[in-house]
C-alpha positions as CSV (number, residue, x, y, z in Angstrom):
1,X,47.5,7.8,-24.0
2,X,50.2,5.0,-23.4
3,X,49.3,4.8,-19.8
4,X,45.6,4.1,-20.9
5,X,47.1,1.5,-23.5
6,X,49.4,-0.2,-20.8
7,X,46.1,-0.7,-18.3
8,X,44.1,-2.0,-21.1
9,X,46.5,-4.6,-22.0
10,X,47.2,-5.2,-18.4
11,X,43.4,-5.5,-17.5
12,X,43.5,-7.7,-21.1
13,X,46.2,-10.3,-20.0
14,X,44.6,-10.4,-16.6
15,X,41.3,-12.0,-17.9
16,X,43.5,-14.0,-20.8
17,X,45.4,-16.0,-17.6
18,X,41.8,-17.1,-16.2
19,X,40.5,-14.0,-14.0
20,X,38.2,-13.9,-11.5
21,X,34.7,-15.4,-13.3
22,X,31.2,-14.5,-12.0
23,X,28.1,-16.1,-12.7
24,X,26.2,-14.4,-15.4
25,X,22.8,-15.6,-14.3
26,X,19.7,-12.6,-13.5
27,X,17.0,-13.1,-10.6
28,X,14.5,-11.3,-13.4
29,X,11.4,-12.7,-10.5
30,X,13.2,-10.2,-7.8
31,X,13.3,-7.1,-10.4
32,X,9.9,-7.5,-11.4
33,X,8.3,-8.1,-8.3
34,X,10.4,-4.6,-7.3
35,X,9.0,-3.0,-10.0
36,X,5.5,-4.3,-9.0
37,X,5.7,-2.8,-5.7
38,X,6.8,0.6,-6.6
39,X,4.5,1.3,-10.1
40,X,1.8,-0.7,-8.0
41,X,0.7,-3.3,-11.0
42,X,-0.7,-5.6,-8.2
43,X,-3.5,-3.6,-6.6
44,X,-6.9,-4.0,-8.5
45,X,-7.7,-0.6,-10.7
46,X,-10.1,1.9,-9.3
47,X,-13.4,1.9,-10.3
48,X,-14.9,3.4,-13.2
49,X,-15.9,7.3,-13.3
50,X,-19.9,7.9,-13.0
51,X,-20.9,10.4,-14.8
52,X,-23.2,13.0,-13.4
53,X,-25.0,14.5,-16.3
């Protein structure tokens, strides 16, 4: 348990005295076209069923 508390305030005072900062910005275009290509939401839908009867 004390270890745990000494890396949390280490890891704490770390980001306190100006850590490393990373740009917080999402390319949402790049997931969805990802999505896109794997649940296939571009290709046209198949045509309608006839019925036989």
């Amino acid at each position: 348990m004390t270890l745990a508390l000494s890396a949390l305030l280490t890891m704490g005072s770390l980001t306190a005295c100006g850590g490393k900062t990373t740009d917080k910005t999402v390319d949402l275009t790049a997931f969805y076209n990802t999505l896109a290509e794997e649940y296939g939401w571009w290709r046209t839908p198949p045509p309608a069923a006839k019925r036989t009867s």
